[in-house]
BALOBA-1460 file (C-alpha; in Angstrom, 3 decimals):
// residues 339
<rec num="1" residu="x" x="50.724" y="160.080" z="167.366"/>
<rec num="2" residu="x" x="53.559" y="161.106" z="169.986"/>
<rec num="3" residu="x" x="57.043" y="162.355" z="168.633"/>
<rec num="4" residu="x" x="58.488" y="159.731" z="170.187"/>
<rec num="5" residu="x" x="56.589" y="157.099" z="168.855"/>
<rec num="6" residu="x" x="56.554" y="158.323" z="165.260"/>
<rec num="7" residu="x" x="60.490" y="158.447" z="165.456"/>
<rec num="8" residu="x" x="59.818" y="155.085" z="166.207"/>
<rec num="9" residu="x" x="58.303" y="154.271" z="163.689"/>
<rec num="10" residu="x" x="60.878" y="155.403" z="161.754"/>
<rec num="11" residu="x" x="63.701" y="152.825" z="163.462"/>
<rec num="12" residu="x" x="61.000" y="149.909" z="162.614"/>
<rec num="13" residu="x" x="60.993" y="151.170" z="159.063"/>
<rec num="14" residu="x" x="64.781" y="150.697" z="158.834"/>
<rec num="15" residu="x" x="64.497" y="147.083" z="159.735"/>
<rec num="16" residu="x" x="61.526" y="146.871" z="156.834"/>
<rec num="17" residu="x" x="63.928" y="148.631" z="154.389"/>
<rec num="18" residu="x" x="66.895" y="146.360" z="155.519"/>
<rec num="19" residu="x" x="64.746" y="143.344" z="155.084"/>
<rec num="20" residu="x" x="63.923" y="144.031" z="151.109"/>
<rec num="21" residu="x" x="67.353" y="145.126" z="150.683"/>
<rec num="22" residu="x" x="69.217" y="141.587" z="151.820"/>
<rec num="23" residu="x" x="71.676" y="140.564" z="150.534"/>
<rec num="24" residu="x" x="69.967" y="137.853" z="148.539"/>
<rec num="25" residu="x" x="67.428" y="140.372" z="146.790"/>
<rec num="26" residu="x" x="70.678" y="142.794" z="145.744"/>
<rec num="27" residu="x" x="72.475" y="139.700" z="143.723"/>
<rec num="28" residu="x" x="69.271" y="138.243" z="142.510"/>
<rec num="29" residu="x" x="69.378" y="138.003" z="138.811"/>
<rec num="30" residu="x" x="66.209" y="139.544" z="136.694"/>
<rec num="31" residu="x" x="64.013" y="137.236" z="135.597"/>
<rec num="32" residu="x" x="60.766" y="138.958" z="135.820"/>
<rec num="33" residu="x" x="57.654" y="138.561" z="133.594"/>
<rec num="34" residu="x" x="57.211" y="141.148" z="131.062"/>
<rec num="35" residu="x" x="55.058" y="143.928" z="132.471"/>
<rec num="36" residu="x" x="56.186" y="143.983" z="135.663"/>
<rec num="37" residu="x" x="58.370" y="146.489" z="136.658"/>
<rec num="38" residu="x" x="61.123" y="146.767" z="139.543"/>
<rec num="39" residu="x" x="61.658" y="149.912" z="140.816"/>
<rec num="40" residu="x" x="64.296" y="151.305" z="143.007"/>
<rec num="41" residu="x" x="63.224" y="153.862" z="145.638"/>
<rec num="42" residu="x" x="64.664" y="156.553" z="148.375"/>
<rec num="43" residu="x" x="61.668" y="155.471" z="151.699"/>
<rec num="44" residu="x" x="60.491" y="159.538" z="151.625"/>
<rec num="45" residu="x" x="57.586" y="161.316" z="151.130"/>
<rec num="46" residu="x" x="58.312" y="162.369" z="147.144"/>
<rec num="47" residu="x" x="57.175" y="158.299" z="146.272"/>
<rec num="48" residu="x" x="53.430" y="159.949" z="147.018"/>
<rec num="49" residu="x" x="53.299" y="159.727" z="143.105"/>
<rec num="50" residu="x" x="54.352" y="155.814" z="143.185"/>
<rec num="51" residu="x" x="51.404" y="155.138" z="145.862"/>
<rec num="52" residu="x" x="48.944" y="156.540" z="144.684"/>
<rec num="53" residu="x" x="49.237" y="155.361" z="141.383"/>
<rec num="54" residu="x" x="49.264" y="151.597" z="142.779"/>
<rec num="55" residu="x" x="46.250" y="152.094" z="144.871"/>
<rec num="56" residu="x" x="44.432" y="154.118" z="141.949"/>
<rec num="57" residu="x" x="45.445" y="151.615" z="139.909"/>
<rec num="58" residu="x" x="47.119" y="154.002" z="137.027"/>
<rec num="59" residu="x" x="49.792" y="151.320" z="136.841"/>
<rec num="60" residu="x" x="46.996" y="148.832" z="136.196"/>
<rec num="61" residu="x" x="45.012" y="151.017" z="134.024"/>
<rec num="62" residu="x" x="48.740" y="150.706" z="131.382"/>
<rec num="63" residu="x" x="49.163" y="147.324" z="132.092"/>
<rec num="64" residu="x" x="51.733" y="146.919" z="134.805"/>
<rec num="65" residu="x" x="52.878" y="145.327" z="138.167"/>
<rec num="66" residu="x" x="55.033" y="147.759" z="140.232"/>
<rec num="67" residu="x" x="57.475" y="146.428" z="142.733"/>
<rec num="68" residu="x" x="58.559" y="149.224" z="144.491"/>
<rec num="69" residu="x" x="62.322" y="147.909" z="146.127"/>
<rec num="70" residu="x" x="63.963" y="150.368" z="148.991"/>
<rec num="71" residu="x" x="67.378" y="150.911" z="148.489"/>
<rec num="72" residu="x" x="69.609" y="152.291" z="151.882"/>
<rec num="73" residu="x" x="72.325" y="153.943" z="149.623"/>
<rec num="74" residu="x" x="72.860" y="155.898" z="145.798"/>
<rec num="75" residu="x" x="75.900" y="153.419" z="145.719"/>
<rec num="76" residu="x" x="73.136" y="150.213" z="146.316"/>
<rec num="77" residu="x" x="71.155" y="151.901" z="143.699"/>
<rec num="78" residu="x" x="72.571" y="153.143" z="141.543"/>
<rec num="79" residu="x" x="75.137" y="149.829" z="141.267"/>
<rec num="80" residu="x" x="71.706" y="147.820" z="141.260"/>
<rec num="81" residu="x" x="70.290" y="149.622" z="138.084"/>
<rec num="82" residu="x" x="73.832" y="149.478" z="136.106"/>
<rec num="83" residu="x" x="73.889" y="145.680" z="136.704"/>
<rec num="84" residu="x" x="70.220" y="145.424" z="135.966"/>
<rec num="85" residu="x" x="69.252" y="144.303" z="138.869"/>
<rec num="86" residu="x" x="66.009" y="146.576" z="138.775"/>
<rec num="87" residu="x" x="64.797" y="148.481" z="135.711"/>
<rec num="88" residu="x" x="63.842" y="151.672" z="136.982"/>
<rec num="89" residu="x" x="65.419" y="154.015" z="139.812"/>
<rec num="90" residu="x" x="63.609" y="156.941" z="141.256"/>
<rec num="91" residu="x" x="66.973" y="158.760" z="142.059"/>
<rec num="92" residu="x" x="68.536" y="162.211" z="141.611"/>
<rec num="93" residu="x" x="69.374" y="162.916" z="138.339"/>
<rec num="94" residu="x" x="73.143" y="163.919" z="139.927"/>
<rec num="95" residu="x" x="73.596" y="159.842" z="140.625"/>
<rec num="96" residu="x" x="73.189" y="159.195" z="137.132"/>
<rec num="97" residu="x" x="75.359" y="161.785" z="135.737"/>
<rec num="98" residu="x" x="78.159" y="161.083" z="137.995"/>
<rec num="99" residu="x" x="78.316" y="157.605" z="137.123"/>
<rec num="100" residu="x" x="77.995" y="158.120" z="133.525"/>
<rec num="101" residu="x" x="81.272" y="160.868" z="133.944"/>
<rec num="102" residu="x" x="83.122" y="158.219" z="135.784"/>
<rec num="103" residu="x" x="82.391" y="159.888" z="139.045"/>
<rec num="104" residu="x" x="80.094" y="157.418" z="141.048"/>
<rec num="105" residu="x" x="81.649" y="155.873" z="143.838"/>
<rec num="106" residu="x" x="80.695" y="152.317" z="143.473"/>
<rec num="107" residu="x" x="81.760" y="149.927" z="141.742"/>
<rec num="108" residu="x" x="79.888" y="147.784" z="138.667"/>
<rec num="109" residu="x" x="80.230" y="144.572" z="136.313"/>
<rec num="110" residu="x" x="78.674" y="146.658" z="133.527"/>
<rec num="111" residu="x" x="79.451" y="149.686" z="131.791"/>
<rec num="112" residu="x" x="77.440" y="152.837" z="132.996"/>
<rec num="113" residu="x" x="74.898" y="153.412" z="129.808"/>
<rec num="114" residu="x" x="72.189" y="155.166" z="131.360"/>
<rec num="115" residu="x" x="69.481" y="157.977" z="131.400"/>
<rec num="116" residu="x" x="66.915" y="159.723" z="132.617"/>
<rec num="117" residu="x" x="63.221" y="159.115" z="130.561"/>
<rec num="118" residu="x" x="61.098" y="161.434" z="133.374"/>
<rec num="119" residu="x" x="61.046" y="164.059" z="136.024"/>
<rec num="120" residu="x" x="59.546" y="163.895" z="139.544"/>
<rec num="121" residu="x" x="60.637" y="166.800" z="141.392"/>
<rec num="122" residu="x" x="63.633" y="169.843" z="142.484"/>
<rec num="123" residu="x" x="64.758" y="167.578" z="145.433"/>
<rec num="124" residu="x" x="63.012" y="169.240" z="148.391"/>
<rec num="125" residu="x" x="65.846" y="169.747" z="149.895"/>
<rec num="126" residu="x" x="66.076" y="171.295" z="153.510"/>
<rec num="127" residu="x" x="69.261" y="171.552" z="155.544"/>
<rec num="128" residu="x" x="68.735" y="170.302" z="159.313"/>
<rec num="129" residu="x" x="70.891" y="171.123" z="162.016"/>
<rec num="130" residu="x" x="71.391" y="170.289" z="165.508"/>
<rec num="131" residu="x" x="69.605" y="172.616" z="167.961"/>
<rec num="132" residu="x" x="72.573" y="174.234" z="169.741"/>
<rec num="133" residu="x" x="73.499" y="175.375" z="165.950"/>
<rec num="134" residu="x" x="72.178" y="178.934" z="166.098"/>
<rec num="135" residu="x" x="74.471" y="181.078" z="163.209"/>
<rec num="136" residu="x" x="76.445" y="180.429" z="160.650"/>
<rec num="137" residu="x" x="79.595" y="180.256" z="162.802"/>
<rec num="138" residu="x" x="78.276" y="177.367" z="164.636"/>
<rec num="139" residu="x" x="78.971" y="174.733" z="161.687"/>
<rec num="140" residu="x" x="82.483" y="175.624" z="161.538"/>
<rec num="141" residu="x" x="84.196" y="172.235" z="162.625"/>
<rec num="142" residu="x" x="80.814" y="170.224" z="162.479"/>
<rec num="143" residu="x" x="80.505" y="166.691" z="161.126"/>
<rec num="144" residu="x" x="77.930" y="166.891" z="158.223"/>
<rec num="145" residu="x" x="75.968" y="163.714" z="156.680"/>
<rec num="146" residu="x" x="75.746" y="162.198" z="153.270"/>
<rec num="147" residu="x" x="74.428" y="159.635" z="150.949"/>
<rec num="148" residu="x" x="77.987" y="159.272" z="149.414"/>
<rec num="149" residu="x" x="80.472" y="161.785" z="149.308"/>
<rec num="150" residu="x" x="80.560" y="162.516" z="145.770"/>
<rec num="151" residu="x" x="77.294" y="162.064" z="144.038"/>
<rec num="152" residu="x" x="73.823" y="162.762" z="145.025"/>
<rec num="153" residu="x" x="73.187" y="165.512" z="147.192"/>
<rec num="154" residu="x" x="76.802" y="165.937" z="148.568"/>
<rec num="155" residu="x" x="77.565" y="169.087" z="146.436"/>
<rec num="156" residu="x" x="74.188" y="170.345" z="147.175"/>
<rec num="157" residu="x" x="74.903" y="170.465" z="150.821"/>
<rec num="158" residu="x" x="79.009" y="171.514" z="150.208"/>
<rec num="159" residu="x" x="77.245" y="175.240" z="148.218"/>
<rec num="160" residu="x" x="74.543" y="175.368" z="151.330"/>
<rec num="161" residu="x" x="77.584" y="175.397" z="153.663"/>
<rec num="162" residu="x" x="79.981" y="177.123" z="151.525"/>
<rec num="163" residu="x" x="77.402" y="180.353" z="151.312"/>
<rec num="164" residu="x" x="77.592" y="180.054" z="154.943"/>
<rec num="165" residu="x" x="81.187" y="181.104" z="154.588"/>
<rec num="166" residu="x" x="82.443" y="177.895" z="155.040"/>
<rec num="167" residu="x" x="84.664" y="175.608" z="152.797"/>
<rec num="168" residu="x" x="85.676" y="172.146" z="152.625"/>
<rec num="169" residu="x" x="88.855" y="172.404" z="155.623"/>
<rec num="170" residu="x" x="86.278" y="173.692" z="158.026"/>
<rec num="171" residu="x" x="83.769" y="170.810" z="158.360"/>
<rec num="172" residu="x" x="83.802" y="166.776" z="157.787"/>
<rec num="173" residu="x" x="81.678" y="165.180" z="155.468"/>
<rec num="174" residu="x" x="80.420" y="161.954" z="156.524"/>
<rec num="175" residu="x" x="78.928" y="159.028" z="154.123"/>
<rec num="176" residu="x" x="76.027" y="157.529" z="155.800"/>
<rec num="177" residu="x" x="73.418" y="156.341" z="153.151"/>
<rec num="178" residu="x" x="70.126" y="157.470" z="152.630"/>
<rec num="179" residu="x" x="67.367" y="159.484" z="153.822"/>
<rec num="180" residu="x" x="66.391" y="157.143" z="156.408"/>
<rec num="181" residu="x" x="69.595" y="156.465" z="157.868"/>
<rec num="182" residu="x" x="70.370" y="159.904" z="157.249"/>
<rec num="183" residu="x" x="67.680" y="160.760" z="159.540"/>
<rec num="184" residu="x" x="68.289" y="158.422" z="162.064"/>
<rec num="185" residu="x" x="71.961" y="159.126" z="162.710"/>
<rec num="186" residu="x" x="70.815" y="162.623" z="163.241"/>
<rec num="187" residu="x" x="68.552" y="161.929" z="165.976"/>
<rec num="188" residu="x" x="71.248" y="159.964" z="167.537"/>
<rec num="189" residu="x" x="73.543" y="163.271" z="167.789"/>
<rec num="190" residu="x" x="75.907" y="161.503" z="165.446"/>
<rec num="191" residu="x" x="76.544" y="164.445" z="163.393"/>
<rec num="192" residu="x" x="75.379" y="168.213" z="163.232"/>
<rec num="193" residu="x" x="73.289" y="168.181" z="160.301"/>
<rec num="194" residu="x" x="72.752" y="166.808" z="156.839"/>
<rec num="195" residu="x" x="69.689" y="167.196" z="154.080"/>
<rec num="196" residu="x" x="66.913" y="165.799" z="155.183"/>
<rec num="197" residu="x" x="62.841" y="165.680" z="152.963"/>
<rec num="198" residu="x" x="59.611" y="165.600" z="154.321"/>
<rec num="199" residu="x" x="58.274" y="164.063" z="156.236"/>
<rec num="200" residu="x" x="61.592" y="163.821" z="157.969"/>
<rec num="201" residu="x" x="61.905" y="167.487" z="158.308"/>
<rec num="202" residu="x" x="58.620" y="168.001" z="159.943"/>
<rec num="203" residu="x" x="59.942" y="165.491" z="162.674"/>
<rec num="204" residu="x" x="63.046" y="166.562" z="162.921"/>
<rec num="205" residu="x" x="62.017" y="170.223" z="163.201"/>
<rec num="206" residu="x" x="59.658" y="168.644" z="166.522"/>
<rec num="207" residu="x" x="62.524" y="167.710" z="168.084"/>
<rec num="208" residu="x" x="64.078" y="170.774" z="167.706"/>
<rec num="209" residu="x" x="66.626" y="170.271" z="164.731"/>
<rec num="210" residu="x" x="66.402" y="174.288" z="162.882"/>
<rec num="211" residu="x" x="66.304" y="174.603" z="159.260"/>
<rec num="212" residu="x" x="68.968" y="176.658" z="158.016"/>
<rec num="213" residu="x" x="67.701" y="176.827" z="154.196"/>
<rec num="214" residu="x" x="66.972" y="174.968" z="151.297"/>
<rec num="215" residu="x" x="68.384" y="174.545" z="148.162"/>
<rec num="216" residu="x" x="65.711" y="175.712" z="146.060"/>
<rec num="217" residu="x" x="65.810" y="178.949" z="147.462"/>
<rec num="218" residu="x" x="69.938" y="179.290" z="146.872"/>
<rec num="219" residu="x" x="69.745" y="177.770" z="144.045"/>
<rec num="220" residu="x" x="66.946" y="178.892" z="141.861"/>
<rec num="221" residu="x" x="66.412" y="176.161" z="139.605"/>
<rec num="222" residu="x" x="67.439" y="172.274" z="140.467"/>
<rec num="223" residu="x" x="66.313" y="168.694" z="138.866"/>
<rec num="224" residu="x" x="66.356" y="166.654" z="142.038"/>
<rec num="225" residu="x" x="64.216" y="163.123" z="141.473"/>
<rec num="226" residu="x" x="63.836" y="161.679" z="137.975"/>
<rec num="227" residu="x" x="63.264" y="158.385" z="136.586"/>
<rec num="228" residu="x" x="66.517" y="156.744" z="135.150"/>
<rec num="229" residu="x" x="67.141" y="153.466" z="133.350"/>
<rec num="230" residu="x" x="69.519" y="151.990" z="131.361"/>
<rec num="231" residu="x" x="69.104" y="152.831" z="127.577"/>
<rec num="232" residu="x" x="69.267" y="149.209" z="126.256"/>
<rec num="233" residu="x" x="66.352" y="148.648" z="128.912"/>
<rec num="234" residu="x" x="64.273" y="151.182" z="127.300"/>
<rec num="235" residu="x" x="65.122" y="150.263" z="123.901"/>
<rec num="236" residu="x" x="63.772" y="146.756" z="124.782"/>
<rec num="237" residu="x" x="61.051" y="148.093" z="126.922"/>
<rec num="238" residu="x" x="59.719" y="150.843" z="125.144"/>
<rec num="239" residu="x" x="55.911" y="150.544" z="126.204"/>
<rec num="240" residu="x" x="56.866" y="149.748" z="129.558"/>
<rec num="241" residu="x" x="58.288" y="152.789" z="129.889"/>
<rec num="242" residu="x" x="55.889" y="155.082" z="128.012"/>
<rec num="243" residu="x" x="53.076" y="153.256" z="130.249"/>
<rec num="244" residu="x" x="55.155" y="154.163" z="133.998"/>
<rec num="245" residu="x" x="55.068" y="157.906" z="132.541"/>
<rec num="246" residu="x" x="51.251" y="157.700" z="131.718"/>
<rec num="247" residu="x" x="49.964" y="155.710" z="135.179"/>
<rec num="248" residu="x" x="53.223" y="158.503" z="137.109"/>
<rec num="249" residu="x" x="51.236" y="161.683" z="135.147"/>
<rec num="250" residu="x" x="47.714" y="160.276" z="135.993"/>
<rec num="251" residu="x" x="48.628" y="160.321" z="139.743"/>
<rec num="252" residu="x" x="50.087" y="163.568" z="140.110"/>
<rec num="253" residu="x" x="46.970" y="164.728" z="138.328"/>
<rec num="254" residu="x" x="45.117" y="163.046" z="141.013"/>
<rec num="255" residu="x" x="47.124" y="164.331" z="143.574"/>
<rec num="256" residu="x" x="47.218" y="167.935" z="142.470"/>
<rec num="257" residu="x" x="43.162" y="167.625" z="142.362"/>
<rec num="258" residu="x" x="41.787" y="169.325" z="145.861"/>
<rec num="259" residu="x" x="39.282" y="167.136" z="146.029"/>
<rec num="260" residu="x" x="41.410" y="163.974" z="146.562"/>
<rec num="261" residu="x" x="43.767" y="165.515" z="149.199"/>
<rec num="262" residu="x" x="41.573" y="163.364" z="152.092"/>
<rec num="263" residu="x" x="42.148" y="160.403" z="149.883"/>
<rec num="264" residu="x" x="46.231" y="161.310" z="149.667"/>
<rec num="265" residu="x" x="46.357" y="162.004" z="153.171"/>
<rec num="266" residu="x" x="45.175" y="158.107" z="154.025"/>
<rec num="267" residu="x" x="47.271" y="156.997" z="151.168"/>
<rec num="268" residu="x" x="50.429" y="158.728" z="152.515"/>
<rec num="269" residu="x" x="50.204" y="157.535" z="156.208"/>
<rec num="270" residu="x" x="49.752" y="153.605" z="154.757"/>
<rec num="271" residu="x" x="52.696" y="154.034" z="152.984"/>
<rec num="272" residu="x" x="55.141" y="155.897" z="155.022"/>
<rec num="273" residu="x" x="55.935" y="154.236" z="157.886"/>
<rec num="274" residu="x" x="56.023" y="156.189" z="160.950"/>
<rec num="275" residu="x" x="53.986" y="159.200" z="159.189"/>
<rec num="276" residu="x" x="50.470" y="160.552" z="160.823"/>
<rec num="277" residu="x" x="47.821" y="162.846" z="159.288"/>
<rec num="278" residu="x" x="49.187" y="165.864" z="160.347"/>
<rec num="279" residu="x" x="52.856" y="165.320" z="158.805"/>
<rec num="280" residu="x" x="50.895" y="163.730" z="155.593"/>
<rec num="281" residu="x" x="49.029" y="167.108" z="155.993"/>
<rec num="282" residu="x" x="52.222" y="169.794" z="156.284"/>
<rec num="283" residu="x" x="53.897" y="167.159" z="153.559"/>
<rec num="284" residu="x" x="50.976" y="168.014" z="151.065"/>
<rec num="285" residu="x" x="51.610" y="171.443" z="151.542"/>
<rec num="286" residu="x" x="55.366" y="171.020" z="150.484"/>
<rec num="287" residu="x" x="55.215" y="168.603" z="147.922"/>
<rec num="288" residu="x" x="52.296" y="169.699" z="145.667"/>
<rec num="289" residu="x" x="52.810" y="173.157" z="146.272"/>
<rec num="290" residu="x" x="51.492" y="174.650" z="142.821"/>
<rec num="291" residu="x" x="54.262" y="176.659" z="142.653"/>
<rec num="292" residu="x" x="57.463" y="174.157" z="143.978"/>
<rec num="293" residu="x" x="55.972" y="170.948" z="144.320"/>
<rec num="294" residu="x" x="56.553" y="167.788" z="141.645"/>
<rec num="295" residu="x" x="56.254" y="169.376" z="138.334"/>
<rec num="296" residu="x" x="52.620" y="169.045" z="137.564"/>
<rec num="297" residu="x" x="53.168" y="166.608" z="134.436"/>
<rec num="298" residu="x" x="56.189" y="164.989" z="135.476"/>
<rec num="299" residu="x" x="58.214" y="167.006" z="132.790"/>
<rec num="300" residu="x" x="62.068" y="167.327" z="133.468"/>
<rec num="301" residu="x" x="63.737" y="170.381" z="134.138"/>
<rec num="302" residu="x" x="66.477" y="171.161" z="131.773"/>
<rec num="303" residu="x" x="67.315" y="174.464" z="133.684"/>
<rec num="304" residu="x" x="67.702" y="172.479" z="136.825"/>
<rec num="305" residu="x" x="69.679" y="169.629" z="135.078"/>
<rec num="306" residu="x" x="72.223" y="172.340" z="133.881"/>
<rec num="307" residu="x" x="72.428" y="173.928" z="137.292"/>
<rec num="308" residu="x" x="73.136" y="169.960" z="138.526"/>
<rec num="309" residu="x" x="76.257" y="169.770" z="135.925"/>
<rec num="310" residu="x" x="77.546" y="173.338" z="137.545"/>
<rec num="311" residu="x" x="77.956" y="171.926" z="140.425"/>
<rec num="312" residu="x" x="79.294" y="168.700" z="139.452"/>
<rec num="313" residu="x" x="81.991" y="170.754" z="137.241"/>
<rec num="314" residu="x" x="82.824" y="172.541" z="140.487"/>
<rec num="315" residu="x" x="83.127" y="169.920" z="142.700"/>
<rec num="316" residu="x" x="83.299" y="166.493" z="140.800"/>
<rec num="317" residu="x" x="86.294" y="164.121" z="140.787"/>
<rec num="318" residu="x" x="88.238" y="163.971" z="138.883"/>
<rec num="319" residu="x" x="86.941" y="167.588" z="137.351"/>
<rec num="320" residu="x" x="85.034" y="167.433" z="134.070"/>
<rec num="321" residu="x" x="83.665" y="170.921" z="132.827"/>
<rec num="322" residu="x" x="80.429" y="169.266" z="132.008"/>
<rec num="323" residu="x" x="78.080" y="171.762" z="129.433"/>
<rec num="324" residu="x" x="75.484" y="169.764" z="127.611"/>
<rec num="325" residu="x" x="72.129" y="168.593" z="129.884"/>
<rec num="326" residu="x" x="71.055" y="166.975" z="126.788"/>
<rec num="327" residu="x" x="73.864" y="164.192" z="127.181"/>
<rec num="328" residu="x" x="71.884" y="163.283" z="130.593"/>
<rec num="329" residu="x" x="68.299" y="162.715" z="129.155"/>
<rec num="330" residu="x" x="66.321" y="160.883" z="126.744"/>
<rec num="331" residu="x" x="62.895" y="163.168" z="126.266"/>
<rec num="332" residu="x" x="61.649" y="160.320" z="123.067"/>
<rec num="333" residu="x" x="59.317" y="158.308" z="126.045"/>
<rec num="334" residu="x" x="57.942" y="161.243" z="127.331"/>
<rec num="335" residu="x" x="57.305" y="162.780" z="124.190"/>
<rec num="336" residu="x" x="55.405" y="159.369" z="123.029"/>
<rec num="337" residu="x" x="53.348" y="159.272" z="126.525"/>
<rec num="338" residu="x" x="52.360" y="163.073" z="125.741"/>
<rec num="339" residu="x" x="51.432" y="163.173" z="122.883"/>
């Protein structure tokens, strides 16, 4: 498939995600059958999990139907999953720390009482620029993108530029929404550069957009995607729950088995719009690398959750010195789907 056309494909996946996120689906009330989960998901590559336990039928296999609902924005999301609009969110762990500090910039009927029950992965975060970037020095003055300004990713990208030498007067943040539209705006020369995952770094980096690092390597240790829900949910929900971690661990077993990686490769490229074999391919090598890929048995990184709260306490509003990861998790599900 051409550049041009996958980019494309991209644009026509925007109208897809628009279409499930109308306005009528955001206010619709939940009034599911029991069993059937919704869950709220960033269009990117880290969902592999999500799709292949569908098509494996892992969610089957613990007795579940999985809507999987795009969301263009943290503040669509992570409003939707405070309001119960959706049970589950596949989100950064960041979203639901800021809202339960009081930090989340939307706004909700219900009071933020919510947690994360899983881990998925350390964000995969890679910072894309525009081609005429070539040091450092270039960014000064730059417009940067962002989900939201305050939660998310935002602080991730605010140390990436700031060990670059470069603070918060010498560069604009811009709130733009997700990865998709992040992506998008970016090949329309809207800003200079923002975070970007595969597979839209590996088309992005054909167009000539440079990589100028990613947060694992200047941070160490991150928790980027877990699985978050509010606590009365999973009170009421219990094997619901405990079944999405079993059917989520039995496809990143799958995954992480060689043999299968033909089978992941068509599974990829049906789900992500836009996507061919070879970006499914170079996405593979990213996301299950054995070493930095989605942690193997979906186990949540309490190291990376306490390097999350540094930055938060550094660049959070209003500032909270936030110590305790444990206030942020609730390991009782996973422990029960482990054992």
């Amino acid at each position: 498939m051409s550049k041009n056309l996958r980019v494309l494909g991209f644009f026509a996946a925007a109208l897809i995600f628009a279409v499930h996120m109308s306005p009528l689906a955001a206010q619709a009330p939940n009034t599911h059958k029991p069993g059937t989960l919704k869950v709220n998901v960033f269009p990117a590559g880290f969902n592999w999990p999500l799709w292949v336990a569908q098509d494996q039928g892992f969610f089957l296999k613990n007795r579940l139907e999985v809507e999987l609902i795009p969301t263009p924005s943290s503040i669509a999301q992570m409003t939707g999953l405070i309001d119960g609009r959706f049970d589950i969110a596949m989100t950064a762990i960041d979203n639901l720390i800021a809202y339960m500090e009081g930090q989340g910039e939307g706004k909700t009927s219900a009071e933020p009482d919510i947690t994360a029950f899983m881990g998925s992965d350390n964000g995969f975060l890679s910072l894309l620029v525009a081609p005429d970037i070539k040091t450092g020095a270039d960014l000064r003055g730059k417009t940067f993108s962002v989900d939201a300004l305050t939660t998310g990713y935002a602080f991730v990208l605010r140390r990436m530029l700031e060990k670059e030498g470069l603070f918060e007067a010498d560069y604009t943040l811009e709130k733009v929404g997700g990865m998709l539209q992040r992506f998008n705006a970016l090949m329309e020369g809207k800003q200079a550069g923002t975070l970007l995952v595969p597979p839209f770094t590996f088309v992005a980096a054909d167009k000539g957009y440079r990589e100028l690092g990613t947060a694992i390597n200047l941070l160490g240790s991150y928790q980027g995607v877990v699985a978050g829900a509010r606590r009365g949910w999973l009170k009421d929900h219990r094997e619901e729950a405990i079944g999405f971690i079993r059917a989520y661990i039995s496809a990143l077993d799958w995954l992480y088995e060689a043999t299968n990686r033909g089978k992941a490769i068509v599974t990829y490229v049906e789900h992500m719009a836009g996507s061919s074999a070879s970006v499914a391919e170079k996405s593979y090598d990213i996301l299950l690398d054995p070493r930095s890929g989605f942690a193997k048995k979906a186990e949540l990184d309490v190291g990376g959750i306490r390097t999350v709260i540094e930055l938060r306490s550094r660049y959070g509003e209003p500032r909270k010195n936030l110590t305790d990861p444990a206030r942020y998790y609730d390991q009782s599900f996973y422990k029960a789907a482990t054992q």
